[in-house]
N, C-alpha and C positions, 0 to 999 in steps of 0.2 A: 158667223160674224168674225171679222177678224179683230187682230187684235187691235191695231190701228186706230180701226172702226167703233170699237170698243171704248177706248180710251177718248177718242171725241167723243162718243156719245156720252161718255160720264162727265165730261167735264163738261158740257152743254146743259147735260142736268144739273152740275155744280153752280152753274150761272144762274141759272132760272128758281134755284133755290136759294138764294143769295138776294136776288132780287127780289122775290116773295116775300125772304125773309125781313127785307128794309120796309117792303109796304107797310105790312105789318106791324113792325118797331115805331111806323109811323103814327100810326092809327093807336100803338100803346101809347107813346108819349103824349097824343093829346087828349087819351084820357086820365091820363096820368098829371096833367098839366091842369087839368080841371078839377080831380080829386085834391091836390096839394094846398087847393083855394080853400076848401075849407076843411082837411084834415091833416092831421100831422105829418113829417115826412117819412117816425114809424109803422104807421099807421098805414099810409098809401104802401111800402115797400112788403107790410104784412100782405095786403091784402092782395096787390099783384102777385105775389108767388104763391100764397093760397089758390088764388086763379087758375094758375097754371100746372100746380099739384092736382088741382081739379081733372085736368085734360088728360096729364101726365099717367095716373094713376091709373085710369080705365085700361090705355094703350099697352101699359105695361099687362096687364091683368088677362084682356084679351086677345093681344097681339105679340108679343115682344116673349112676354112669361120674365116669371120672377127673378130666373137665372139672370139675365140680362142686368139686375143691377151688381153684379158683383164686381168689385175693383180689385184690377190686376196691378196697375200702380198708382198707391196709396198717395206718397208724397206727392207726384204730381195731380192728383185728385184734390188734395189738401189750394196747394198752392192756386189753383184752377178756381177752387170754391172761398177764398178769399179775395182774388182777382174779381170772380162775380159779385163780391159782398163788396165792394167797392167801387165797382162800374155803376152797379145798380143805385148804392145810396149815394153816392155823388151826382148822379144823372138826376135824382128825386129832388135831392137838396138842390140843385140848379134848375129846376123847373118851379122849384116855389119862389125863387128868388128872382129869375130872369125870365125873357119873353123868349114861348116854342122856337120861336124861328132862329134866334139867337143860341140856342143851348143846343138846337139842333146841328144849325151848322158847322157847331162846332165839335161837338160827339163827332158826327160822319168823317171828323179827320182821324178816325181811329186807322183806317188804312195806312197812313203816312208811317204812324207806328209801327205798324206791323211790317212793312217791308222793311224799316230800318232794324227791329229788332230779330228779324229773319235771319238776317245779313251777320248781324251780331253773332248771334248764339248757337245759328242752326250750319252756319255758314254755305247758308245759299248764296247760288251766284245771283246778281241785281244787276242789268242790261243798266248803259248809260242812260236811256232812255225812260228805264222805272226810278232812278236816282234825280234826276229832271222832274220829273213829276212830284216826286216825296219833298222836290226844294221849293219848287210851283207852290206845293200845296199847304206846305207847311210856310210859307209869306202869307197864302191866303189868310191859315187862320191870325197871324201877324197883325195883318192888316184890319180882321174883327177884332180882336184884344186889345189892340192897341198899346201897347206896351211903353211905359214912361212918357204920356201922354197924358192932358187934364182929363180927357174922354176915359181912361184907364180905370177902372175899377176891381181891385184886390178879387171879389166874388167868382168874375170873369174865370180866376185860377180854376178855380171847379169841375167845369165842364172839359178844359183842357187834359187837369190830371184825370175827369172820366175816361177819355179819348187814350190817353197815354195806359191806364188799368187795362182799358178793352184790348188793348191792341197786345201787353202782354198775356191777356187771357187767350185771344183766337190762337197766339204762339203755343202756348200750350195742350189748345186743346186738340193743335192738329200731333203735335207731338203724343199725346193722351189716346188718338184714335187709333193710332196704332197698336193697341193693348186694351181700348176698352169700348164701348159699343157706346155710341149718341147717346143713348134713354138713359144707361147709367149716368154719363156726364151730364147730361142735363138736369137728372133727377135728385145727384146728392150737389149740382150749387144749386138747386132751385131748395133742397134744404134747407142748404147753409143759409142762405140770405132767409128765408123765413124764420130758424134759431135765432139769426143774429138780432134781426127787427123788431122780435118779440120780446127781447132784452130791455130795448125803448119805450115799451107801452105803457 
């Protein structure tokens, strides 16, 4: 296979994992949306990453092996698993507060972030074309929020700064992949946010 050929294929597979991975985000949040009804929003953030420690733990165990959690860098692991502790309880606390479809639409603007903050820090180039979009997309969410409007309500903020958290986390975590293996990134925020919400109980 060439290299070319190669390199489509990966990124074909980066799509299709991407898109798997929103289904799924979707199907978390409305159970998540249903848990926050009647349990606290430490409570729900305990028990989702418990969850997922669940899944996490075998993979490592029988597939990956234990070497795999080890962090080669530290700091951005830190930064990375605070970013998670913040996407996650913010996205929680905007699910007991507002309606799925609302808190959703508005998380999903987490893309606009990330290409803006790509541009920033990593200095990637950004086609006029992806700048158009990021302008599109971020009126869209404008236009949900409503900003200085009687419709406007302060909570609204939530979901946005979720959106904004996520989008510096995925910056990091491709910067992160370069030195450290999926399971481990996954494994030490899916930690942290379980330390952290077990703080609240």
């Amino acid at each position: 296979m060439s290299t070319a050929s190669a390199h489509k294929r990966s990124q074909g597979l980066g799509i299709a994992a991407m898109i798997a991975a929103a289904l799924l985000l979707t199907l978390n949040d409305a159970v998540t949306k249903l848990l926050t009804e009647t349990y606290s929003v430490g409570q729900v953030l305990t028990l989702r990453q418990l969850c997922s420690l669940i899944v996490i733990l075998p993979y490592v165990h029988w597939v990956s092996g234990w070497r795999a959690l080890r962090v080669a860098n530290r700091s951005g692991m830190v930064i990375r698993a605070v970013c998670f502790i913040a996407t996650t309880g913010l996205i929680v606390y905007s699910f007991s507060r507002l309606p799925l479809a609302l808190v959703t639409a508005i998380a999903f603007s987490s893309p606009i972030f990330v290409v803006a903050l790509s541009w920033l820090f990593t200095n990637e180039r950004v086609s006029a074309r992806r700048w158009f979009a990021v302008l599109a997309g971020f009126a869209g969410v404008l236009v949900i929020v409503r900003p200085g409007t009687a419709d406007f309500a302060p909570v609204l903020i939530f979901p946005v700064l979720a959106a904004l958290s996520a989008g510096v986390r995925d910056v990091v975590t491709r910067a992160l992949s370069r030195s450290d293996s999926s399971i481990s990134i996954l494994f030490w925020s899916t930690l942290a946010v379980v330390a952290a919400s077990s703080l609240s109980l």
